[in-house]
PDB file of N, CA, C and O in Angstrom:
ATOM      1  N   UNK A   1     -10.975  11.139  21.156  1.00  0.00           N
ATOM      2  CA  UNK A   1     -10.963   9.895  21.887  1.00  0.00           C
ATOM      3  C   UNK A   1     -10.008   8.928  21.188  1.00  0.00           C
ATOM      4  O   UNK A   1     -10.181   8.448  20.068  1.00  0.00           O
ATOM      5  N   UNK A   2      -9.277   8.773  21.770  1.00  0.00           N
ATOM      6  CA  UNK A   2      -7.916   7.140  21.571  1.00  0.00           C
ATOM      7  C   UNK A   2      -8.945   5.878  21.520  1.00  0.00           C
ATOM      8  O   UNK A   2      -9.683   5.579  22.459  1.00  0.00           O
ATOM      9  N   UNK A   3      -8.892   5.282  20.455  1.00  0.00           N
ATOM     10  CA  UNK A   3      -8.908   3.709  20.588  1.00  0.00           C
ATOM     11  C   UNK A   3      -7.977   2.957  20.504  1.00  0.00           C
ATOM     12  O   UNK A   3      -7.137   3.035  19.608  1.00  0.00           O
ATOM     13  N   UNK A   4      -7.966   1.830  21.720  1.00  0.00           N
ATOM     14  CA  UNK A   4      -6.735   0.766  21.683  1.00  0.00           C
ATOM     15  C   UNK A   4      -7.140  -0.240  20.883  1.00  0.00           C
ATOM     16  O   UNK A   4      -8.221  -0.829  20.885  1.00  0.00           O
ATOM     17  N   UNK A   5      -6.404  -0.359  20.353  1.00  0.00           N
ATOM     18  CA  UNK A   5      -6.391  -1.789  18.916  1.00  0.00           C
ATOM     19  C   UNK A   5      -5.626  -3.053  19.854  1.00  0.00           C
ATOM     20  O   UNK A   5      -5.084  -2.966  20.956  1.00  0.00           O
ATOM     21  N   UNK A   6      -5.789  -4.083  19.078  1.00  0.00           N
ATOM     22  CA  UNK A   6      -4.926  -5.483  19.582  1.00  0.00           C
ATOM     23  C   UNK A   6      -3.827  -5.351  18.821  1.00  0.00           C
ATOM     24  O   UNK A   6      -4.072  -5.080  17.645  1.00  0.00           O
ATOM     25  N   UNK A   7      -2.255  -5.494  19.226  1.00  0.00           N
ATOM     26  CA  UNK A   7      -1.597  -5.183  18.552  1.00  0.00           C
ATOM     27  C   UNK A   7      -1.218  -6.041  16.913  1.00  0.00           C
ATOM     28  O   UNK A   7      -1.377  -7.262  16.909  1.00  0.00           O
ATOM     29  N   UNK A   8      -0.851  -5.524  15.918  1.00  0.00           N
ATOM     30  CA  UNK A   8      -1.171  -5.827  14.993  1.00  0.00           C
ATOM     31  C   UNK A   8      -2.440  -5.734  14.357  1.00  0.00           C
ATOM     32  O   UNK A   8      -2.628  -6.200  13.233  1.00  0.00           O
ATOM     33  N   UNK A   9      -3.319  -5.156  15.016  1.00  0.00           N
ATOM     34  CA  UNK A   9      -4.250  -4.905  14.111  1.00  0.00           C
ATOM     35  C   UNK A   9      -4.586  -3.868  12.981  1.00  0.00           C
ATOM     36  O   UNK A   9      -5.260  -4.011  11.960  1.00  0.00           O
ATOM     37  N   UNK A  10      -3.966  -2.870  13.436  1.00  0.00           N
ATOM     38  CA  UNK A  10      -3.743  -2.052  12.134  1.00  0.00           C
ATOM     39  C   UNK A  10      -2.706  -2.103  11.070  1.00  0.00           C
ATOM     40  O   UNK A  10      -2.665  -1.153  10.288  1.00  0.00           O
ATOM     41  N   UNK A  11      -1.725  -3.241  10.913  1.00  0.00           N
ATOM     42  CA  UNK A  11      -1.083  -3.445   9.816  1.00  0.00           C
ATOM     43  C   UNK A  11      -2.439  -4.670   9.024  1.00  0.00           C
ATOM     44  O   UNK A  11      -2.721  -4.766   7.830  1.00  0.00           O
ATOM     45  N   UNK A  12      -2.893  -5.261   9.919  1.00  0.00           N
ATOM     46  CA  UNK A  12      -3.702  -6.297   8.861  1.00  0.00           C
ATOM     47  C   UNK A  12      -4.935  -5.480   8.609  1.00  0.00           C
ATOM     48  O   UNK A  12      -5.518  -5.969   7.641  1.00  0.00           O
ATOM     49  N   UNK A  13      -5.408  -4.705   8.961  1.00  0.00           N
ATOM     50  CA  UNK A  13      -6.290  -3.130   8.384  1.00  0.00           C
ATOM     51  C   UNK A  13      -5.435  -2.418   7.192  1.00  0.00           C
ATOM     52  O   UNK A  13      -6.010  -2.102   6.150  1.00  0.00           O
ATOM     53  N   UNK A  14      -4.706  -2.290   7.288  1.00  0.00           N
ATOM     54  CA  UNK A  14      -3.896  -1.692   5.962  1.00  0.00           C
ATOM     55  C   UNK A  14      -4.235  -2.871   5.017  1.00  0.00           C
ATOM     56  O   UNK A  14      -5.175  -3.014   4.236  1.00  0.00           O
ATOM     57  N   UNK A  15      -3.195  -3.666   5.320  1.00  0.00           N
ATOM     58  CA  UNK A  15      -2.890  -4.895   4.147  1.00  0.00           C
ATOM     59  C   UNK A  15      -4.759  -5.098   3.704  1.00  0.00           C
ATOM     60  O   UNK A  15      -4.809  -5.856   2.735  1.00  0.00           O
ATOM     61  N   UNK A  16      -5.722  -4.795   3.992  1.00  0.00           N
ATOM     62  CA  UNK A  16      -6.801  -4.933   3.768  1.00  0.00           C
ATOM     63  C   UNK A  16      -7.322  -3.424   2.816  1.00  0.00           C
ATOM     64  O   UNK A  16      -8.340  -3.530   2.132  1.00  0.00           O
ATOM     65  N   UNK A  17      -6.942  -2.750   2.827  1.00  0.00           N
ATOM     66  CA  UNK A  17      -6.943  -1.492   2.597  1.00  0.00           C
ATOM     67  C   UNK A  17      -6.763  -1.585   0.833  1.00  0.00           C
ATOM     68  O   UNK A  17      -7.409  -0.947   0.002  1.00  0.00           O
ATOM     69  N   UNK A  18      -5.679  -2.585   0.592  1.00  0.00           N
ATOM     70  CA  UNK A  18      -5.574  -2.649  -0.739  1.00  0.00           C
ATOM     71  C   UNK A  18      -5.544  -4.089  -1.202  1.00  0.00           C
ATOM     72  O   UNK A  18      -5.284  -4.927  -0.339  1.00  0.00           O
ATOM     73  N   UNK A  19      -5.823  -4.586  -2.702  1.00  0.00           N
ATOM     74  CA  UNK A  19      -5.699  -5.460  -3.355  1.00  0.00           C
ATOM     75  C   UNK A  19      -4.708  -5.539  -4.754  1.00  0.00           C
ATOM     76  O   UNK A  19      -4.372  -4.539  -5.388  1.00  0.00           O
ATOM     77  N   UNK A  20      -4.329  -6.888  -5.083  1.00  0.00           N
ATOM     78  CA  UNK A  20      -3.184  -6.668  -5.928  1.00  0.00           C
ATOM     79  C   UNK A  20      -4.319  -6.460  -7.519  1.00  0.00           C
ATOM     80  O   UNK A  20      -5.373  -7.046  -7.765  1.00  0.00           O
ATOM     81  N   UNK A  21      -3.561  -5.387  -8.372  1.00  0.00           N
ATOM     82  CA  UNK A  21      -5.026  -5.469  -9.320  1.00  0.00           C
ATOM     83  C   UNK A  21      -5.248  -4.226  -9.005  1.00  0.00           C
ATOM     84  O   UNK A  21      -5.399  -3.536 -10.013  1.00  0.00           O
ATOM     85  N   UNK A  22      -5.358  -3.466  -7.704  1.00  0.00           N
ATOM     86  CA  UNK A  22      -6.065  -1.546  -7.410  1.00  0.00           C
ATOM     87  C   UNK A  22      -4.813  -1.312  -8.107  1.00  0.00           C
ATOM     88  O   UNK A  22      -3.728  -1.885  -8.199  1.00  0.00           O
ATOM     89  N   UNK A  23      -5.719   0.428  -8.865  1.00  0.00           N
ATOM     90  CA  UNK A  23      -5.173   1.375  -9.773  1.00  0.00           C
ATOM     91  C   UNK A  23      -4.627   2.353  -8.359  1.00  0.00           C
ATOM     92  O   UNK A  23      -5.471   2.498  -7.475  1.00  0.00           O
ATOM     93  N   UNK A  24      -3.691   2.798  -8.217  1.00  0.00           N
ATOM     94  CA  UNK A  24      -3.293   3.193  -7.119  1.00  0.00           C
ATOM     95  C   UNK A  24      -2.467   4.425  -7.626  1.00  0.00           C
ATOM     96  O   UNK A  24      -1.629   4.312  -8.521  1.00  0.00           O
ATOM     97  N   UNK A  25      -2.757   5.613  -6.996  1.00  0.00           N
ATOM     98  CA  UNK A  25      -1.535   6.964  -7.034  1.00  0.00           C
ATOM     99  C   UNK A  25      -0.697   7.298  -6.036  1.00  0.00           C
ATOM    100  O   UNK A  25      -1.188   7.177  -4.913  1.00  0.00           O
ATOM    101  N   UNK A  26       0.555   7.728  -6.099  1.00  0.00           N
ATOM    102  CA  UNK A  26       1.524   7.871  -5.320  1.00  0.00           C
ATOM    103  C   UNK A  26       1.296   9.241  -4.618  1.00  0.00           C
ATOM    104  O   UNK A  26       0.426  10.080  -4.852  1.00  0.00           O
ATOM    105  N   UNK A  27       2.233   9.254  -3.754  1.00  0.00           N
ATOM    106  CA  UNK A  27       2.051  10.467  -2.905  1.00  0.00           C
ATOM    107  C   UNK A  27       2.540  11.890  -4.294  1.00  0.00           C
ATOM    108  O   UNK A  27       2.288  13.058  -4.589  1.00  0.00           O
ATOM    109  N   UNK A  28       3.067  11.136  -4.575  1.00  0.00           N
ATOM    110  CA  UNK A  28       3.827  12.286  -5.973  1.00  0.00           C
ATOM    111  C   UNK A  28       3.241  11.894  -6.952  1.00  0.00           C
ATOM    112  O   UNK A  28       3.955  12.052  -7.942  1.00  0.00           O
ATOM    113  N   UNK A  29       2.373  11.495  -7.166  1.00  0.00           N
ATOM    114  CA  UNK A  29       1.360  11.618  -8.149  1.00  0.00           C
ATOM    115  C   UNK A  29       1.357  10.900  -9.330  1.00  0.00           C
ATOM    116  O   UNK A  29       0.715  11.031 -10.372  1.00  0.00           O
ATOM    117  N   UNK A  30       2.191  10.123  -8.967  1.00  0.00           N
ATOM    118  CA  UNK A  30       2.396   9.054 -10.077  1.00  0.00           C
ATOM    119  C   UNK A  30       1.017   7.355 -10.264  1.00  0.00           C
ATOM    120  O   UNK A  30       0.565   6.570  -9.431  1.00  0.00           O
ATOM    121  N   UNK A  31       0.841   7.503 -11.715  1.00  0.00           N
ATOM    122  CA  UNK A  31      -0.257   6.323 -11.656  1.00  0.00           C
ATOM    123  C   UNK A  31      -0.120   5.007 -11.604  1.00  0.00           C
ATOM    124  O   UNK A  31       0.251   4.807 -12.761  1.00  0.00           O
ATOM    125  N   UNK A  32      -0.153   3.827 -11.035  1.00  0.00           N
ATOM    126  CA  UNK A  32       0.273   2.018 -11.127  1.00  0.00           C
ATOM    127  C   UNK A  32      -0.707   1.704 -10.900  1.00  0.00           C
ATOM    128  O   UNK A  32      -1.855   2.138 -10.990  1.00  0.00           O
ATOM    129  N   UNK A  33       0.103   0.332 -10.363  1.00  0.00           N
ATOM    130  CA  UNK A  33      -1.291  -0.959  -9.936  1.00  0.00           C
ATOM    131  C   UNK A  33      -0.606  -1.973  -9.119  1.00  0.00           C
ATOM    132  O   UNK A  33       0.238  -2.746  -9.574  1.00  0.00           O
ATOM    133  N   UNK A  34      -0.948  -1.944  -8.063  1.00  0.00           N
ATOM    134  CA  UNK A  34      -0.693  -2.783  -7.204  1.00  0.00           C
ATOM    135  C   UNK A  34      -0.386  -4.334  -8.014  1.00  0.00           C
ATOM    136  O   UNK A  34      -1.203  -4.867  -8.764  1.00  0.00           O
ATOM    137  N   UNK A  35       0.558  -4.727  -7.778  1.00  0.00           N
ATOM    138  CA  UNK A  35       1.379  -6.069  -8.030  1.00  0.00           C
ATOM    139  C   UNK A  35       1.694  -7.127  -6.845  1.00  0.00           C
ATOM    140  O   UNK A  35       1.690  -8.337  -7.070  1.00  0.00           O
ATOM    141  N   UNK A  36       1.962  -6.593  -5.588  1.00  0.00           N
ATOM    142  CA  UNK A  36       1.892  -7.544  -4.486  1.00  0.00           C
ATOM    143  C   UNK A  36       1.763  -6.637  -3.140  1.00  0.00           C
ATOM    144  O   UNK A  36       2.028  -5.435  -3.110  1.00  0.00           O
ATOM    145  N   UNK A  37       1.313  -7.408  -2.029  1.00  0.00           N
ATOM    146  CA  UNK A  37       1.114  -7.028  -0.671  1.00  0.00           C
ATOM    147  C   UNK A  37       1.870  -7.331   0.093  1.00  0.00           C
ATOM    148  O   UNK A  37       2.098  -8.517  -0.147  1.00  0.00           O
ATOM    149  N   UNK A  38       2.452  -7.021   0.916  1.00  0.00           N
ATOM    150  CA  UNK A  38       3.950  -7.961   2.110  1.00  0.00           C
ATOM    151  C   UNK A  38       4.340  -7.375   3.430  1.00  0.00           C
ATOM    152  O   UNK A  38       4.089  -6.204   3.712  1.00  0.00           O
ATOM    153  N   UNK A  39       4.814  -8.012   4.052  1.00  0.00           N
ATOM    154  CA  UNK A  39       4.877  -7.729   5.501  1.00  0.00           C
ATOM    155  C   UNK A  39       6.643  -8.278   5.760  1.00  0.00           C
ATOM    156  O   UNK A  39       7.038  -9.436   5.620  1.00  0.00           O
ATOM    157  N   UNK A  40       7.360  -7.258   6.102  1.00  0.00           N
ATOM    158  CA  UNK A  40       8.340  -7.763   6.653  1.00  0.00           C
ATOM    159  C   UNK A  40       8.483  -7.096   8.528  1.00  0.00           C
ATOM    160  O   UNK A  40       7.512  -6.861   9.247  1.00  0.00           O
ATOM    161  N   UNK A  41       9.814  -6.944   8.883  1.00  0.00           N
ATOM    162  CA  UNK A  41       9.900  -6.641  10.835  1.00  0.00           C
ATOM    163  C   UNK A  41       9.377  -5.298  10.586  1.00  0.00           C
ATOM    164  O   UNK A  41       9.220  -4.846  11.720  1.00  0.00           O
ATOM    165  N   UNK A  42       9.062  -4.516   9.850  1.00  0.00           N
ATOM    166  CA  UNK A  42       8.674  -3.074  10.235  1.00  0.00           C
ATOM    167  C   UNK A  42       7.389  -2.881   9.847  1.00  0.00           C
ATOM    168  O   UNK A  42       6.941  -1.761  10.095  1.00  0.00           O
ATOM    169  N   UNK A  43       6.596  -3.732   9.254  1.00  0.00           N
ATOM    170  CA  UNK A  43       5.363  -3.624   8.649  1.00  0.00           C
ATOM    171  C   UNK A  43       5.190  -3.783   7.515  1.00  0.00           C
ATOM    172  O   UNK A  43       6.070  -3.964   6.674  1.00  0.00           O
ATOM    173  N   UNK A  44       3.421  -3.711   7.247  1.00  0.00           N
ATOM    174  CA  UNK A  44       3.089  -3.882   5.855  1.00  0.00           C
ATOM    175  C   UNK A  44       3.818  -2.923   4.474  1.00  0.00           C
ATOM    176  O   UNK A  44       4.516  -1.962   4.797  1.00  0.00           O
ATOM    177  N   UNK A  45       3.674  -3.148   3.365  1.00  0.00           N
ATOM    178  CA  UNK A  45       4.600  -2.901   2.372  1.00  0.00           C
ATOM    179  C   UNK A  45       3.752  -2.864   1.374  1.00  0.00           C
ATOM    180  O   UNK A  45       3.236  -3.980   1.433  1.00  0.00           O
ATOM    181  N   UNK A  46       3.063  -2.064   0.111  1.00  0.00           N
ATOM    182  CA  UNK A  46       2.602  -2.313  -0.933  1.00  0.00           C
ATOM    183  C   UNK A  46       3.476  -2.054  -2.559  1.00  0.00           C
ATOM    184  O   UNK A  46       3.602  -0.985  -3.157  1.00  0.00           O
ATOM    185  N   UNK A  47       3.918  -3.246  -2.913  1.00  0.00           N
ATOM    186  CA  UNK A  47       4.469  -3.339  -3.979  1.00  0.00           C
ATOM    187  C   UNK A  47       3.625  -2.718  -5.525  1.00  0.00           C
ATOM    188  O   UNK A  47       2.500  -3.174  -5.730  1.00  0.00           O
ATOM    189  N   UNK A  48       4.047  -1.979  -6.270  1.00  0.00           N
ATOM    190  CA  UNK A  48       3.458  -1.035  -7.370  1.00  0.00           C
ATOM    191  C   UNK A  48       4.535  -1.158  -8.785  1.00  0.00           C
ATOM    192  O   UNK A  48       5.751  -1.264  -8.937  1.00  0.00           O
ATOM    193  N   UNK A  49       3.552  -1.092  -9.524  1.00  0.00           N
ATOM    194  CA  UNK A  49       4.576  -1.186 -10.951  1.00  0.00           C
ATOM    195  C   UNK A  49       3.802   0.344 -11.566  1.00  0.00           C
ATOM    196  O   UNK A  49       2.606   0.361 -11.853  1.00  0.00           O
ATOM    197  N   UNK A  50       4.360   1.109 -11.649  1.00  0.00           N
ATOM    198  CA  UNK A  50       4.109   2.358 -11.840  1.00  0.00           C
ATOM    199  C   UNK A  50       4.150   2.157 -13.689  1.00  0.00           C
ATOM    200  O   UNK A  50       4.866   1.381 -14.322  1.00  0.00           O
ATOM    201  N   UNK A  51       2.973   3.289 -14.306  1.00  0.00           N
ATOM    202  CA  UNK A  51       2.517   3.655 -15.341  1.00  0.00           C
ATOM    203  C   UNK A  51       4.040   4.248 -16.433  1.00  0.00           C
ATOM    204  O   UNK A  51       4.325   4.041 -17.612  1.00  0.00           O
ATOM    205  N   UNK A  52       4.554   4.843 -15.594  1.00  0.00           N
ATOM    206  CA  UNK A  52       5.460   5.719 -16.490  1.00  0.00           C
ATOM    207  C   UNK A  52       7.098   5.013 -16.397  1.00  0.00           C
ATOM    208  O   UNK A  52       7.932   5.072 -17.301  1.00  0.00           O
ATOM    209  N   UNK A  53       7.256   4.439 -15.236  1.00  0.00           N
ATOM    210  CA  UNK A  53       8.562   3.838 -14.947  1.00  0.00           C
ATOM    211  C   UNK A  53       8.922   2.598 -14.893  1.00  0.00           C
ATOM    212  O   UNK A  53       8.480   2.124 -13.846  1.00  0.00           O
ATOM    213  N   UNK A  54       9.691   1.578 -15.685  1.00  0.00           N
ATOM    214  CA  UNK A  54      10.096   0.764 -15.406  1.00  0.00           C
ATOM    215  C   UNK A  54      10.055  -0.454 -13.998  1.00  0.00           C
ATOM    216  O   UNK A  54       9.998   0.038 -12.871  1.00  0.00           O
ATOM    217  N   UNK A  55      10.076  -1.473 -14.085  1.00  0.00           N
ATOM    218  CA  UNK A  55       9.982  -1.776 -12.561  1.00  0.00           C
ATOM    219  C   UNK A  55       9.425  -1.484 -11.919  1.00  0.00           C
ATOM    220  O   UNK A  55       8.675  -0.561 -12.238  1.00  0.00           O
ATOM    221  N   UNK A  56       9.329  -2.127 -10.269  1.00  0.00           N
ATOM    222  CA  UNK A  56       8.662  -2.351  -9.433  1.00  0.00           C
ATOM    223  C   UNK A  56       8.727  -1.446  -8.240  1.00  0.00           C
ATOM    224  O   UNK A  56       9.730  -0.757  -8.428  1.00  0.00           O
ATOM    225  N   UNK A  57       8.173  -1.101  -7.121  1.00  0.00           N
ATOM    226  CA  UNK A  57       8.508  -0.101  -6.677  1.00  0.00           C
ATOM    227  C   UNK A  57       7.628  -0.333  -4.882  1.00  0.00           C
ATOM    228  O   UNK A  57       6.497  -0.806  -4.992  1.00  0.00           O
ATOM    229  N   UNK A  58       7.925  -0.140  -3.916  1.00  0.00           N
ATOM    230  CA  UNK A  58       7.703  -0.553  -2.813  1.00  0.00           C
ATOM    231  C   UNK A  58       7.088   0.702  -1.721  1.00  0.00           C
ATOM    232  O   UNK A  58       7.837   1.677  -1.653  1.00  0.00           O
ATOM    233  N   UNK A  59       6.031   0.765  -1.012  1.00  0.00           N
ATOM    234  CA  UNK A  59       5.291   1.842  -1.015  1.00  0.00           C
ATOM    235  C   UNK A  59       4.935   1.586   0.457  1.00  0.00           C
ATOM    236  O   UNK A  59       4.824   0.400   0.769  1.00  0.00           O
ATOM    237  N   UNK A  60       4.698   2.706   1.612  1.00  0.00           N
ATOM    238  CA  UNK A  60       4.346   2.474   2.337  1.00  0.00           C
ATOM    239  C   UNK A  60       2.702   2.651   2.532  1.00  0.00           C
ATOM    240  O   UNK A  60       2.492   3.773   2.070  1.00  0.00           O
ATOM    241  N   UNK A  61       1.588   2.172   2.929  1.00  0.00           N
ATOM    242  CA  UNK A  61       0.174   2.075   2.647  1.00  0.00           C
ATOM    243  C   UNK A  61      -0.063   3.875   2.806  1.00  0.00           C
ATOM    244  O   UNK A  61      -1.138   4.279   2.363  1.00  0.00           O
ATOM    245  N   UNK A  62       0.604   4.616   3.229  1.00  0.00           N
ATOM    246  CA  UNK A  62       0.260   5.629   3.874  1.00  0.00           C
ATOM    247  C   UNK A  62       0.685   6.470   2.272  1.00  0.00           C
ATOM    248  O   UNK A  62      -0.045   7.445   2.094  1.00  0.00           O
ATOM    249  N   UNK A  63       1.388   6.313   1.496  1.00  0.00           N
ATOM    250  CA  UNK A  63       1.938   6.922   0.692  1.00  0.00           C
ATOM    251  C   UNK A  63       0.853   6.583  -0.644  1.00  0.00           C
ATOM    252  O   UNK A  63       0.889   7.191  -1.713  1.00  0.00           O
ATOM    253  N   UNK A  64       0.123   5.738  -0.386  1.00  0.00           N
ATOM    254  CA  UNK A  64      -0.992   5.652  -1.436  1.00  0.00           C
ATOM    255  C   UNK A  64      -1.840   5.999  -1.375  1.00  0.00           C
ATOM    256  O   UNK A  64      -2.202   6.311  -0.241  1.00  0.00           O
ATOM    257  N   UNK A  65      -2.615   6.171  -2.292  1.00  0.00           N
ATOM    258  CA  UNK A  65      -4.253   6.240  -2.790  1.00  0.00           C
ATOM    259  C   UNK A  65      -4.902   5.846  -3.328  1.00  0.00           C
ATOM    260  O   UNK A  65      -4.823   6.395  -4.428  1.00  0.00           O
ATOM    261  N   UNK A  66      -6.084   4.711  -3.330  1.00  0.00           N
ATOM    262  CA  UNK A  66      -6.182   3.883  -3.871  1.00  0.00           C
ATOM    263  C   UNK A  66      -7.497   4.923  -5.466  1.00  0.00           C
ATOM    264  O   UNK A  66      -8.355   5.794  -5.321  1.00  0.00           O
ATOM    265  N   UNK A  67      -7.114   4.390  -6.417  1.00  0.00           N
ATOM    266  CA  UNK A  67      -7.916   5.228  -7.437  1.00  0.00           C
ATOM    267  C   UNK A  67      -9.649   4.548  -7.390  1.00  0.00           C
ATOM    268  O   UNK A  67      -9.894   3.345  -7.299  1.00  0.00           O
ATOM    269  N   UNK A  68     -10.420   5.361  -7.454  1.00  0.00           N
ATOM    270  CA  UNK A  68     -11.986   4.572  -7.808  1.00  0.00           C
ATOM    271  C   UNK A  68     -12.032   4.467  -9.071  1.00  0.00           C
ATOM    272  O   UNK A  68     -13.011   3.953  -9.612  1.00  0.00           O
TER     273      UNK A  68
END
């Protein structure tokens, strides 16, 4: 069964999905922590400063996992 959403509602379901502060793993398996949340014309965006690498790094919600 399809449910219709109001549009935009599942980018502000994502952006809810995470907080700046979550221990977060990459699709490739890499460990960070969320640093900022953002929305530009294509959608939400989760910004990550990864464990092993330098700098900041820009993530689509789908490409994360948030760690317990």
């Amino acid at each position: 069964m399809i449910v219709s959403q109001k549009p935009g509602s599942y980018f502000r379901n994502e952006r809810r999905k995470f907080e700046v502060g979550d221990r977060v793993e990459t699709c490739n398996h890499c460990i960070g922590t969320v640093v900022r949340i953002d929305c530009d014309e294509i959608g939400v965006f989760i910004v990550a400063r990864l464990d092993i690498l330098p700098g900041e790094f820009a993530y689509d919600p789908y490409d994360l996992t948030k760690i317990q």
